[in-house]
PyMOL commands that place a pseudoatom at each C-alpha (Angstrom):
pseudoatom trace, name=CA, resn=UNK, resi=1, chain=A, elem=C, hetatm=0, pos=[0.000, 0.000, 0.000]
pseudoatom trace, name=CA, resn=UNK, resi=2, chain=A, elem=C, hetatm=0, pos=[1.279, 3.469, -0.878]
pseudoatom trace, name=CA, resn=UNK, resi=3, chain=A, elem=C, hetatm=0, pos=[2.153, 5.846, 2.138]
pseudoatom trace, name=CA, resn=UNK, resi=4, chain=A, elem=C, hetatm=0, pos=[0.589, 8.886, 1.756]
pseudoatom trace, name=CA, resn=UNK, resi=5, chain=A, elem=C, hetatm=0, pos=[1.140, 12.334, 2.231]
pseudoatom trace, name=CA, resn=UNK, resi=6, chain=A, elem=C, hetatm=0, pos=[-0.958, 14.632, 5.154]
pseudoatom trace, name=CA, resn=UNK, resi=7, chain=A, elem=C, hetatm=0, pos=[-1.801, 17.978, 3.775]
pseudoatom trace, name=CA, resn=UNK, resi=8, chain=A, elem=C, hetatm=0, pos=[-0.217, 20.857, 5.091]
pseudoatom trace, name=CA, resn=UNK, resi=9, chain=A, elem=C, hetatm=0, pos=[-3.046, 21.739, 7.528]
pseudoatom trace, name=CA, resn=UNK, resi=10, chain=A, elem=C, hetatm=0, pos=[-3.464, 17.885, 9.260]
pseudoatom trace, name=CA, resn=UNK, resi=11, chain=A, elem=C, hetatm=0, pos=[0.383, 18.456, 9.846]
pseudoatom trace, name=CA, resn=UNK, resi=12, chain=A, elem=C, hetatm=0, pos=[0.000, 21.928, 10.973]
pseudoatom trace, name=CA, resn=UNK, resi=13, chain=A, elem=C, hetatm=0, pos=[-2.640, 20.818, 13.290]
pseudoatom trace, name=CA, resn=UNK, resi=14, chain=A, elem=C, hetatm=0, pos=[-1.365, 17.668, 14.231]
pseudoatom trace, name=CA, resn=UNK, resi=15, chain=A, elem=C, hetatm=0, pos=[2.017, 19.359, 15.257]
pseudoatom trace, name=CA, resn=UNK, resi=16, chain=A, elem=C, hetatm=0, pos=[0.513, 21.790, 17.536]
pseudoatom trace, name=CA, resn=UNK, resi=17, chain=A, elem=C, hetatm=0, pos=[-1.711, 20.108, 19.378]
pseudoatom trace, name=CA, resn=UNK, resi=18, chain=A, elem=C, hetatm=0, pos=[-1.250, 19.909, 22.940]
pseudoatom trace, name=CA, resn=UNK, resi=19, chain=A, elem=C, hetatm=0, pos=[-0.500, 17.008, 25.050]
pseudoatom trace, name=CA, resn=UNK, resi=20, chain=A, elem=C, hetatm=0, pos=[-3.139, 15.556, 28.010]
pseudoatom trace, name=CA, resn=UNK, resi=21, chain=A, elem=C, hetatm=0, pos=[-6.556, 17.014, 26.475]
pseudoatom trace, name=CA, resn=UNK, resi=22, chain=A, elem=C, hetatm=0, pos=[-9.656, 15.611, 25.707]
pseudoatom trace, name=CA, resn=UNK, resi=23, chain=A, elem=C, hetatm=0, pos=[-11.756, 14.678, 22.453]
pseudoatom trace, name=CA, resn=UNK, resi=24, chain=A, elem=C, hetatm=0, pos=[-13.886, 17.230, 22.432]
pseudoatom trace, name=CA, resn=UNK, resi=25, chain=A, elem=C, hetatm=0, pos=[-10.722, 19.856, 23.652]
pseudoatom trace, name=CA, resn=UNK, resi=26, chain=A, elem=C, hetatm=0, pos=[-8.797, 18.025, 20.842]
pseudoatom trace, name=CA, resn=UNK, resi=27, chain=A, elem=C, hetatm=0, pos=[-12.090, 18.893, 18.471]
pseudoatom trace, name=CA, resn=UNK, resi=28, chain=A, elem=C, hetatm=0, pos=[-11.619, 22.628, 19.560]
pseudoatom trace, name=CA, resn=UNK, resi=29, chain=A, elem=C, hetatm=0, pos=[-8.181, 22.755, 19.356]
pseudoatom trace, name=CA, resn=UNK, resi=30, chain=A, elem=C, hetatm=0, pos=[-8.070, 21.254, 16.034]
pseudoatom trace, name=CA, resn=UNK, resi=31, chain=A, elem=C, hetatm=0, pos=[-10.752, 23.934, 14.919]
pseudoatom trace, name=CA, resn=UNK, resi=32, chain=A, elem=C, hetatm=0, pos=[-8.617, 26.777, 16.611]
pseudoatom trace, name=CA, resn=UNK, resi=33, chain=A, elem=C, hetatm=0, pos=[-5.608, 25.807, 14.632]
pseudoatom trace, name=CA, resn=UNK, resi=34, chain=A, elem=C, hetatm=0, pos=[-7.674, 25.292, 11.467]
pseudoatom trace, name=CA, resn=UNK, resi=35, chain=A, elem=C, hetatm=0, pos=[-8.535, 28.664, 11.488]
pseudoatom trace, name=CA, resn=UNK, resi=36, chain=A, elem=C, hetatm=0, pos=[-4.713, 29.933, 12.597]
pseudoatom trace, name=CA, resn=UNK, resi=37, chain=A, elem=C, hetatm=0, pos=[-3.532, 28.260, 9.656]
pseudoatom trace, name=CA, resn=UNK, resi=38, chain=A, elem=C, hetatm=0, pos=[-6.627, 30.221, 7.115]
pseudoatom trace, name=CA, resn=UNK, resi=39, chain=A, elem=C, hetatm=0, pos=[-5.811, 33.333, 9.048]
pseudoatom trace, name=CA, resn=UNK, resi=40, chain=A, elem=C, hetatm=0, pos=[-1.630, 33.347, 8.520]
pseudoatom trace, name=CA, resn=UNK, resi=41, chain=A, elem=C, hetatm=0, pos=[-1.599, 31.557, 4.972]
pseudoatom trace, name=CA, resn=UNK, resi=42, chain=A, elem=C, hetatm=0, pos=[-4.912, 33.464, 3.280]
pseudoatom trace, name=CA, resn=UNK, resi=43, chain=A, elem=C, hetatm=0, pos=[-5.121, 36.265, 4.814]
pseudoatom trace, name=CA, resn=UNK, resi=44, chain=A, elem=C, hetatm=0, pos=[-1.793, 37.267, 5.907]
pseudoatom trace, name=CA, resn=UNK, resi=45, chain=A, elem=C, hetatm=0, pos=[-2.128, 37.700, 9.817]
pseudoatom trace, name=CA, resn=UNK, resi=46, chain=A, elem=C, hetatm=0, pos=[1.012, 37.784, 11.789]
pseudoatom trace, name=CA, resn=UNK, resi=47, chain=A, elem=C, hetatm=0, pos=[2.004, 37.408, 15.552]
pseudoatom trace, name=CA, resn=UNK, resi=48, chain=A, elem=C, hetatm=0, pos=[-0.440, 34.402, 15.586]
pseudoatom trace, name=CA, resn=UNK, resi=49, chain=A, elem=C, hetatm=0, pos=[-1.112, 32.360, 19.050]
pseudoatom trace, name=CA, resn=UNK, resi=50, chain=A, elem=C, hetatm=0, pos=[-4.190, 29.991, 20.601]
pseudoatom trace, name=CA, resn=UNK, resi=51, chain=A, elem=C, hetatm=0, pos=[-5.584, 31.478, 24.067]
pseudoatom trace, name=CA, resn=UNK, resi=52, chain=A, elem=C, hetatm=0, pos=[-7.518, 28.777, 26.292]
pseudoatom trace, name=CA, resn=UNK, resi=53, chain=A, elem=C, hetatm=0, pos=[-6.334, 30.602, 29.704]
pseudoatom trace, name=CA, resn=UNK, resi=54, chain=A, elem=C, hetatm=0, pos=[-8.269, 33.776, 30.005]
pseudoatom trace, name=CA, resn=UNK, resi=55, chain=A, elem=C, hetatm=0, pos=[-6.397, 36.585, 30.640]
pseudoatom trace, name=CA, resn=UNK, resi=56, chain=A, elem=C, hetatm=0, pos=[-8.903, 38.025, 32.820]
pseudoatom trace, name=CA, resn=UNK, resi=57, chain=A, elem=C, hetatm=0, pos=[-8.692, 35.415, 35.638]
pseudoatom trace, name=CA, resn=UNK, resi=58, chain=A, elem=C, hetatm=0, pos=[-6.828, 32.816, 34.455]
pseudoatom trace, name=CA, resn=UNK, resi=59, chain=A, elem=C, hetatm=0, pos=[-9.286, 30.527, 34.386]
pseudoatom trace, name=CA, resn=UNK, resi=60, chain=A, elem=C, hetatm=0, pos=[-10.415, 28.210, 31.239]
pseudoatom trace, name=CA, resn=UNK, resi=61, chain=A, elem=C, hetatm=0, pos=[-11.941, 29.742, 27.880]
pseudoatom trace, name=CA, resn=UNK, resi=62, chain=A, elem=C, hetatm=0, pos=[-15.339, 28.574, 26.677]
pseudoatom trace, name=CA, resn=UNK, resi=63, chain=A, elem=C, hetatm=0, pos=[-13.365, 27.741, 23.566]
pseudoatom trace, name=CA, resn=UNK, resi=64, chain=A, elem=C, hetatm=0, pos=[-9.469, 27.865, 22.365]
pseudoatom trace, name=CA, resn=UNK, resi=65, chain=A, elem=C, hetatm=0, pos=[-9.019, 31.468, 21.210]
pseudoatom trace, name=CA, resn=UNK, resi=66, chain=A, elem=C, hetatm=0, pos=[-6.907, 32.706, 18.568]
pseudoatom trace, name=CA, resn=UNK, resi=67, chain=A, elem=C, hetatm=0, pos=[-5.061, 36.475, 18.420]
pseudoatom trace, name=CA, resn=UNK, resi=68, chain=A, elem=C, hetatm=0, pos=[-3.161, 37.870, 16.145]
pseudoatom trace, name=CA, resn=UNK, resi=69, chain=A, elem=C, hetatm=0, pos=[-1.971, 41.206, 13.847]
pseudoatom trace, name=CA, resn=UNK, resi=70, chain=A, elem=C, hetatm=0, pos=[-4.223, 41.375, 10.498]
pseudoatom trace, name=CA, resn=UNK, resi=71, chain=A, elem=C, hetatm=0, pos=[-2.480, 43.340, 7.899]
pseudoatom trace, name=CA, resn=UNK, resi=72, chain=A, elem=C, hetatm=0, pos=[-4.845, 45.733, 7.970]
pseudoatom trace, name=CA, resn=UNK, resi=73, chain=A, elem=C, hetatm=0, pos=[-7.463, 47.168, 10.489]
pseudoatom trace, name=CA, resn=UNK, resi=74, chain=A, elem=C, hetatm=0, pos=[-10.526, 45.247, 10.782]
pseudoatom trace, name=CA, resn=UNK, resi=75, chain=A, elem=C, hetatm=0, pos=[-13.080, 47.607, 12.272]
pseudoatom trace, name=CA, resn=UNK, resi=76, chain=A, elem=C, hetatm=0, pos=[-13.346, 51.633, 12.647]
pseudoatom trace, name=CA, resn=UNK, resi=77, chain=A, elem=C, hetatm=0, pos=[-15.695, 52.496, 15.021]
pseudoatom trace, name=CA, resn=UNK, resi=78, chain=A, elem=C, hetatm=0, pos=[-17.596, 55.229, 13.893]
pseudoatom trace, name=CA, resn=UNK, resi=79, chain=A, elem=C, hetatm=0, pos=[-16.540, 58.129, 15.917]
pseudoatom trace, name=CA, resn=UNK, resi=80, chain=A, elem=C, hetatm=0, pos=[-12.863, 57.347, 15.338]
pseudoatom trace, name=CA, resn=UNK, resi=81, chain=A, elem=C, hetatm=0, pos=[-13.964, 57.623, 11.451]
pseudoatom trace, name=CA, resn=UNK, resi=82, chain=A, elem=C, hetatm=0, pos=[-15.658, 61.162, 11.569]
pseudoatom trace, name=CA, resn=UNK, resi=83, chain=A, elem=C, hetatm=0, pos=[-12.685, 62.400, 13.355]
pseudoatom trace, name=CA, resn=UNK, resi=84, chain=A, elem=C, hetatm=0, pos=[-10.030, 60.914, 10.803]
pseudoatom trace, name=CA, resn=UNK, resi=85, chain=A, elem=C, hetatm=0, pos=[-12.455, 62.520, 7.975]
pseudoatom trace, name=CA, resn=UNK, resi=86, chain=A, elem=C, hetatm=0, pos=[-11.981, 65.897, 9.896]
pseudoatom trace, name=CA, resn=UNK, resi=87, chain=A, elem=C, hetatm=0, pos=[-8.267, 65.440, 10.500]
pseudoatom trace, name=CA, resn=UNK, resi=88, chain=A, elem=C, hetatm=0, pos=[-7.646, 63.954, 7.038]
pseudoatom trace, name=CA, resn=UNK, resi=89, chain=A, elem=C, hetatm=0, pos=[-5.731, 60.955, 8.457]
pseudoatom trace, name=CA, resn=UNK, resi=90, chain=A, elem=C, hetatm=0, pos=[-6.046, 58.100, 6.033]
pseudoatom trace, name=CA, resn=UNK, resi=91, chain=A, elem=C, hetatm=0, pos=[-6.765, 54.426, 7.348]
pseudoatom trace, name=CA, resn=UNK, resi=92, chain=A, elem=C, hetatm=0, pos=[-3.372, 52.997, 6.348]
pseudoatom trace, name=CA, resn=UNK, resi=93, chain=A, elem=C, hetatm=0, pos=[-1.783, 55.493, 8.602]
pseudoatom trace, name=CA, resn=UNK, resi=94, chain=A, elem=C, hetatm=0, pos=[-3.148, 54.266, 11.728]
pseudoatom trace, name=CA, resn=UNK, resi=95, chain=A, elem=C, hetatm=0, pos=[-1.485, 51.129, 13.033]
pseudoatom trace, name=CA, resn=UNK, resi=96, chain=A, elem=C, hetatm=0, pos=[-3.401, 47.988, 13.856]
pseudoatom trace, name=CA, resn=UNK, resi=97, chain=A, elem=C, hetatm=0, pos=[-3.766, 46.554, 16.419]
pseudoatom trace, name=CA, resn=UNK, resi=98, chain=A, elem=C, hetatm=0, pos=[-4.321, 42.507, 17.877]
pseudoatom trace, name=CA, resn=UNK, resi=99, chain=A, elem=C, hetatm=0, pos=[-7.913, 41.059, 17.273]
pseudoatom trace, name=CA, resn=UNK, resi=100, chain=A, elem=C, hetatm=0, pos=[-8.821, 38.408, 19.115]
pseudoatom trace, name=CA, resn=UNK, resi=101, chain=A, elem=C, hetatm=0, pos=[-10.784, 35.481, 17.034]
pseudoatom trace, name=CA, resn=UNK, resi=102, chain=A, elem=C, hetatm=0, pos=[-13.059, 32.923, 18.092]
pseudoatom trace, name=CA, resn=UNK, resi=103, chain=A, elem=C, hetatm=0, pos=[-13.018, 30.029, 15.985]
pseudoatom trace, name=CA, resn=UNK, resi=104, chain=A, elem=C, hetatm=0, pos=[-16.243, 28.082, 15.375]
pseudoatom trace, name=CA, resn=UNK, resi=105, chain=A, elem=C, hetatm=0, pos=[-18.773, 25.636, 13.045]
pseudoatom trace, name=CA, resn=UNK, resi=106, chain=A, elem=C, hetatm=0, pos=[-21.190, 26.424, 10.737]
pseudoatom trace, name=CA, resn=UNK, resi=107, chain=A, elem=C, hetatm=0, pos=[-23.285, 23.385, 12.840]
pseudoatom trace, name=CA, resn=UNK, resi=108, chain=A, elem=C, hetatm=0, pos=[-22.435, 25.256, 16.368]
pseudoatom trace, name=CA, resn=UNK, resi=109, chain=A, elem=C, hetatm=0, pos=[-25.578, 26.247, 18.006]
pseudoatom trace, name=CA, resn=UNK, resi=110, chain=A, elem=C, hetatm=0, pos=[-24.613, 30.069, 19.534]
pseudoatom trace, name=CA, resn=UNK, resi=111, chain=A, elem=C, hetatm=0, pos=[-26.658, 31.577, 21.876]
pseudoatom trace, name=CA, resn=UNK, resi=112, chain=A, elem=C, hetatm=0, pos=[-26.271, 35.242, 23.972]
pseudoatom trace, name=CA, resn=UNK, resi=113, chain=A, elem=C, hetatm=0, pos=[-25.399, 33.129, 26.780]
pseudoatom trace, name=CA, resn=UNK, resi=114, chain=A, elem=C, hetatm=0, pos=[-22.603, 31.289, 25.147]
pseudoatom trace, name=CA, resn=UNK, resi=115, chain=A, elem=C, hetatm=0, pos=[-21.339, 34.772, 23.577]
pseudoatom trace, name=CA, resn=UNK, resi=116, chain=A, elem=C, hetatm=0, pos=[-21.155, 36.901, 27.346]
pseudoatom trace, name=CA, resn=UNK, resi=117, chain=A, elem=C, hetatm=0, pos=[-19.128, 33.790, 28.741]
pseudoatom trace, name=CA, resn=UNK, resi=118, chain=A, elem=C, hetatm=0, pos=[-16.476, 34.280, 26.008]
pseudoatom trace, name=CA, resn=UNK, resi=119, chain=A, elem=C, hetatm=0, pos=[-16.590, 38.523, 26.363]
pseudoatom trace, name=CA, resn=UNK, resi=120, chain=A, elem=C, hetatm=0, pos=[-16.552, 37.655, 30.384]
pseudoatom trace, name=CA, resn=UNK, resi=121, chain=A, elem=C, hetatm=0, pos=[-13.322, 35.450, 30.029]
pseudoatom trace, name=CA, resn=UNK, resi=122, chain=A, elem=C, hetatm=0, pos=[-11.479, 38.337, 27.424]
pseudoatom trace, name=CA, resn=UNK, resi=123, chain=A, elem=C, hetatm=0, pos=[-9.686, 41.828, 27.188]
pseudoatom trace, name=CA, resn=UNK, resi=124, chain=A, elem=C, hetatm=0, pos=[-10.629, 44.533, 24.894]
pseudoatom trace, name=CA, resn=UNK, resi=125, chain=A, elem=C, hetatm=0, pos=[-7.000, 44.337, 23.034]
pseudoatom trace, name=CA, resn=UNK, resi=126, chain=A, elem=C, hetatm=0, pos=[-5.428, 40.013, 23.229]
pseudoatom trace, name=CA, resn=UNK, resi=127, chain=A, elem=C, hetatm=0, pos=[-1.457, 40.463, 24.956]
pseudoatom trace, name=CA, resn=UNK, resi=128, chain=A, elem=C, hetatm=0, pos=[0.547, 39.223, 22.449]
pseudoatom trace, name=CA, resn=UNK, resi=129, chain=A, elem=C, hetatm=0, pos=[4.370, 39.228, 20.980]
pseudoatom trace, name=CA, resn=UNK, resi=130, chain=A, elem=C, hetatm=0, pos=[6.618, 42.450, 21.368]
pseudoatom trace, name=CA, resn=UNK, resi=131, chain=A, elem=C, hetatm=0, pos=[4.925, 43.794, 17.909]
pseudoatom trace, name=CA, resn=UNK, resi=132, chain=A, elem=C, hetatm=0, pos=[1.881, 44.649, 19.059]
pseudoatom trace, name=CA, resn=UNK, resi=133, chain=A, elem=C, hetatm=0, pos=[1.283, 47.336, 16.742]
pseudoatom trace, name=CA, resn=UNK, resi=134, chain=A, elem=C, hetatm=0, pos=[2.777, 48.062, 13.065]
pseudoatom trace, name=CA, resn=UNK, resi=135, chain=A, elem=C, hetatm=0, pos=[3.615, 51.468, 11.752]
pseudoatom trace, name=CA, resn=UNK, resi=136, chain=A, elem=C, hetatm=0, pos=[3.593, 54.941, 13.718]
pseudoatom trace, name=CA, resn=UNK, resi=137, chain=A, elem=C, hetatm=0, pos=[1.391, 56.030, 15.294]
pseudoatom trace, name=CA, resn=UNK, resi=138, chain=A, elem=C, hetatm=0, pos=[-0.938, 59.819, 14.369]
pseudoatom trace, name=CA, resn=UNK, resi=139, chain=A, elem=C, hetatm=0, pos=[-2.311, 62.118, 16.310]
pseudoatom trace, name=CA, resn=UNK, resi=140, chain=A, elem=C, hetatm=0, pos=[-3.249, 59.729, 19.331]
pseudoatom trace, name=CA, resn=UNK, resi=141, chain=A, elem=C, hetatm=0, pos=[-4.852, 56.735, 17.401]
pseudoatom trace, name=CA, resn=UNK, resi=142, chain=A, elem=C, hetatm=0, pos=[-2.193, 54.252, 18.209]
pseudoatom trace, name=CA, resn=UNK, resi=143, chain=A, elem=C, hetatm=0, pos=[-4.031, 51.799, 20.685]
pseudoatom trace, name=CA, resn=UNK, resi=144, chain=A, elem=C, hetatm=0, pos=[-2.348, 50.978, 23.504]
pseudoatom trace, name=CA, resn=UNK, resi=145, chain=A, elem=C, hetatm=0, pos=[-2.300, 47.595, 25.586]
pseudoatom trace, name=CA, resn=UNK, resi=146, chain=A, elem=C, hetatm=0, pos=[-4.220, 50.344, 28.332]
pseudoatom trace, name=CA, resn=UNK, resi=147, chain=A, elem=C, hetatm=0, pos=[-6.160, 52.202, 26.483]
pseudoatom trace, name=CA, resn=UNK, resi=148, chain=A, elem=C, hetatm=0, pos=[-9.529, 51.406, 26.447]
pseudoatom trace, name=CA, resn=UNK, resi=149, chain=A, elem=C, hetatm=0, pos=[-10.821, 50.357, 22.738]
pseudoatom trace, name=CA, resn=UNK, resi=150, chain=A, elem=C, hetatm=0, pos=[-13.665, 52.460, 20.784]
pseudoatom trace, name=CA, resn=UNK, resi=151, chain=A, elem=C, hetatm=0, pos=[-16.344, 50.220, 20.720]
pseudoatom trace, name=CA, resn=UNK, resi=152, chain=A, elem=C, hetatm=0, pos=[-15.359, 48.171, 23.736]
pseudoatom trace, name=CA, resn=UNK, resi=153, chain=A, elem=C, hetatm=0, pos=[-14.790, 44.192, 23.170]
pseudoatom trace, name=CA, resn=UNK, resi=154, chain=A, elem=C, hetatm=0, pos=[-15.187, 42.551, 20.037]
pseudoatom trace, name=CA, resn=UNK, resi=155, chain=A, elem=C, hetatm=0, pos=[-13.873, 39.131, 18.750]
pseudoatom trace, name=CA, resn=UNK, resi=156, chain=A, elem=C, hetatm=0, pos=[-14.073, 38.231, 14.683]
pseudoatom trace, name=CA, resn=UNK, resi=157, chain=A, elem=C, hetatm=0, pos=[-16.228, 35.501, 14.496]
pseudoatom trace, name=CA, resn=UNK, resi=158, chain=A, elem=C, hetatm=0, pos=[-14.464, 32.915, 12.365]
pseudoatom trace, name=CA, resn=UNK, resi=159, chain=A, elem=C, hetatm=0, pos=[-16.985, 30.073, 10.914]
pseudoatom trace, name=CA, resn=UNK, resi=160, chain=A, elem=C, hetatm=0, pos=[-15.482, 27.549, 9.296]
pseudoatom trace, name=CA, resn=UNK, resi=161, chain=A, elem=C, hetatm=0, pos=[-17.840, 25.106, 7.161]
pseudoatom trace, name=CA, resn=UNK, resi=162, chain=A, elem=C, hetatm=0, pos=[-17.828, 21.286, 5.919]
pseudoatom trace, name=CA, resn=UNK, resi=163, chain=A, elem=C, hetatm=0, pos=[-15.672, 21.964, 3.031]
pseudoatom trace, name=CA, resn=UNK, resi=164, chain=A, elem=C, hetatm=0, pos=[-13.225, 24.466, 5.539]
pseudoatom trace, name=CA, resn=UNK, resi=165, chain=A, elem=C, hetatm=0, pos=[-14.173, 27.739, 3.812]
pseudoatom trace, name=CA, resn=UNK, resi=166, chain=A, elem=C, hetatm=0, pos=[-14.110, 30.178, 6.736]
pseudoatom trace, name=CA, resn=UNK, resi=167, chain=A, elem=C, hetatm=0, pos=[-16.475, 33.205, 6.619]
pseudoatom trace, name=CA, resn=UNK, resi=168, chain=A, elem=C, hetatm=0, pos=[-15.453, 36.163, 9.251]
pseudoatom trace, name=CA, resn=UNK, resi=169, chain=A, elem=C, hetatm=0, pos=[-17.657, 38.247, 11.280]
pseudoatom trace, name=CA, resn=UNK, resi=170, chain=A, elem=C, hetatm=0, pos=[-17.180, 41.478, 13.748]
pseudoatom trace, name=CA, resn=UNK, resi=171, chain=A, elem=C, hetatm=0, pos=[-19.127, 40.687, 16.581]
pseudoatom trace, name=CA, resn=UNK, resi=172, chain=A, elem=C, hetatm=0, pos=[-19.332, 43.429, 19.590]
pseudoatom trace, name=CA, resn=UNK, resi=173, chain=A, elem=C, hetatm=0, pos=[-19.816, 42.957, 23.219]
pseudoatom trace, name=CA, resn=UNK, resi=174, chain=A, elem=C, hetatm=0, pos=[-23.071, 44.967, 23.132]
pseudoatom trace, name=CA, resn=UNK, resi=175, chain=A, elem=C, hetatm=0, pos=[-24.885, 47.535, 21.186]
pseudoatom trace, name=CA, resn=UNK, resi=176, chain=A, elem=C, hetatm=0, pos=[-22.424, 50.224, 18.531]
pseudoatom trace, name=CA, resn=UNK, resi=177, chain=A, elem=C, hetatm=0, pos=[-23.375, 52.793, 16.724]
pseudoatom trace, name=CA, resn=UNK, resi=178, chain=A, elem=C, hetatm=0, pos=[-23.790, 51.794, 13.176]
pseudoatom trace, name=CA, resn=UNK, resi=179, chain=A, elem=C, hetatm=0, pos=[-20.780, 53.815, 11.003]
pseudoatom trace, name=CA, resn=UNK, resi=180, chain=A, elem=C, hetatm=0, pos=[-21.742, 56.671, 8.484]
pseudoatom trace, name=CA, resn=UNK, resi=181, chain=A, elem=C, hetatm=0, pos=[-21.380, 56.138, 5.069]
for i in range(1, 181): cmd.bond("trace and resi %d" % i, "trace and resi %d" % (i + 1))
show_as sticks, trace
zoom trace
């Protein structure tokens, strides 16, 4: 019988899986990394790492989290984008900053419940590597590690389907203003 090959994600996945976990924790970790790998080889994230400690207290995650550096900003809250329109500060000048991702199913039942006990267990802005931000920053929009966040908490949503497409989503702890157009 001919050996053959893993793909590059079962070996990505398979090599960073940690030791002493469970099925279902190996499920979710497996899921976590799935997404790491779309997030770093499609889309071009860097400073990439899996959270299942919360930062908060230390306890357990709901779910393995991911956190990383997108190349480009994911979100401008709305009142940040009237005031770069009035200080004529283009997006690309402002430096990002880490997202943190929750990696999911597309056959995941999600309720509000299950949604506040990941926002309870997270920070505004993930900790991450010593390049927590890229470029210089303008005017006072660099976001800082203690600076609060416009907007408050928000994780991207990553859904990843049967044939592992993965769809992305900005979901907010709580109500924001919709932006202007």
């Amino acid at each position: 019988m001919e050996n053959l090959q893993s793909s590059a994600v079962t070996s990505f996945i398979n090599n960073s899986k940690p030791r002493d976990i469970t099925e279902l924790d190996i499920y979710q970790h497996a899921l976590a990394a799935q997404v790491l790998h779309n997030l770093q080889y499609q889309h071009d994230w860097s400073s990439l790492q899996i959270h299942n400690q919360s930062p908060i207290n230390n306890r357990t995650l709901p779910k393995p989290l991911v956190s990383g550096l997108p190349p480009h900003r994911i979100y401008v809250h709305p009142d940040e984008q009237i005031e770069m329109l009035k200080q004529n500060i283009q997006e690309k000048d402002i430096p990002v900053a880490r997202e943190w991702v929750l990696p999911t199913h597309l056959r995941e039942k999600w309720s509000l419940r299950k949604f506040a006990d990941v926002f309870d267990g997270i920070t505004e802005v993930p900790s991450g590597g010593d390049d927590d931000s890229q470029g210089k920053p303008r005017d006072g929009f660099a976001l800082k590690q203690t600076e609060s966040r416009r907007g408050g908490k928000r994780v991207l949503l990553a859904t990843v389907g049967d044939d592992s497409t993965v769809v992305y989503y900005v979901v907010h702890d709580g109500i924001v203003k919709p932006r202007q157009n």
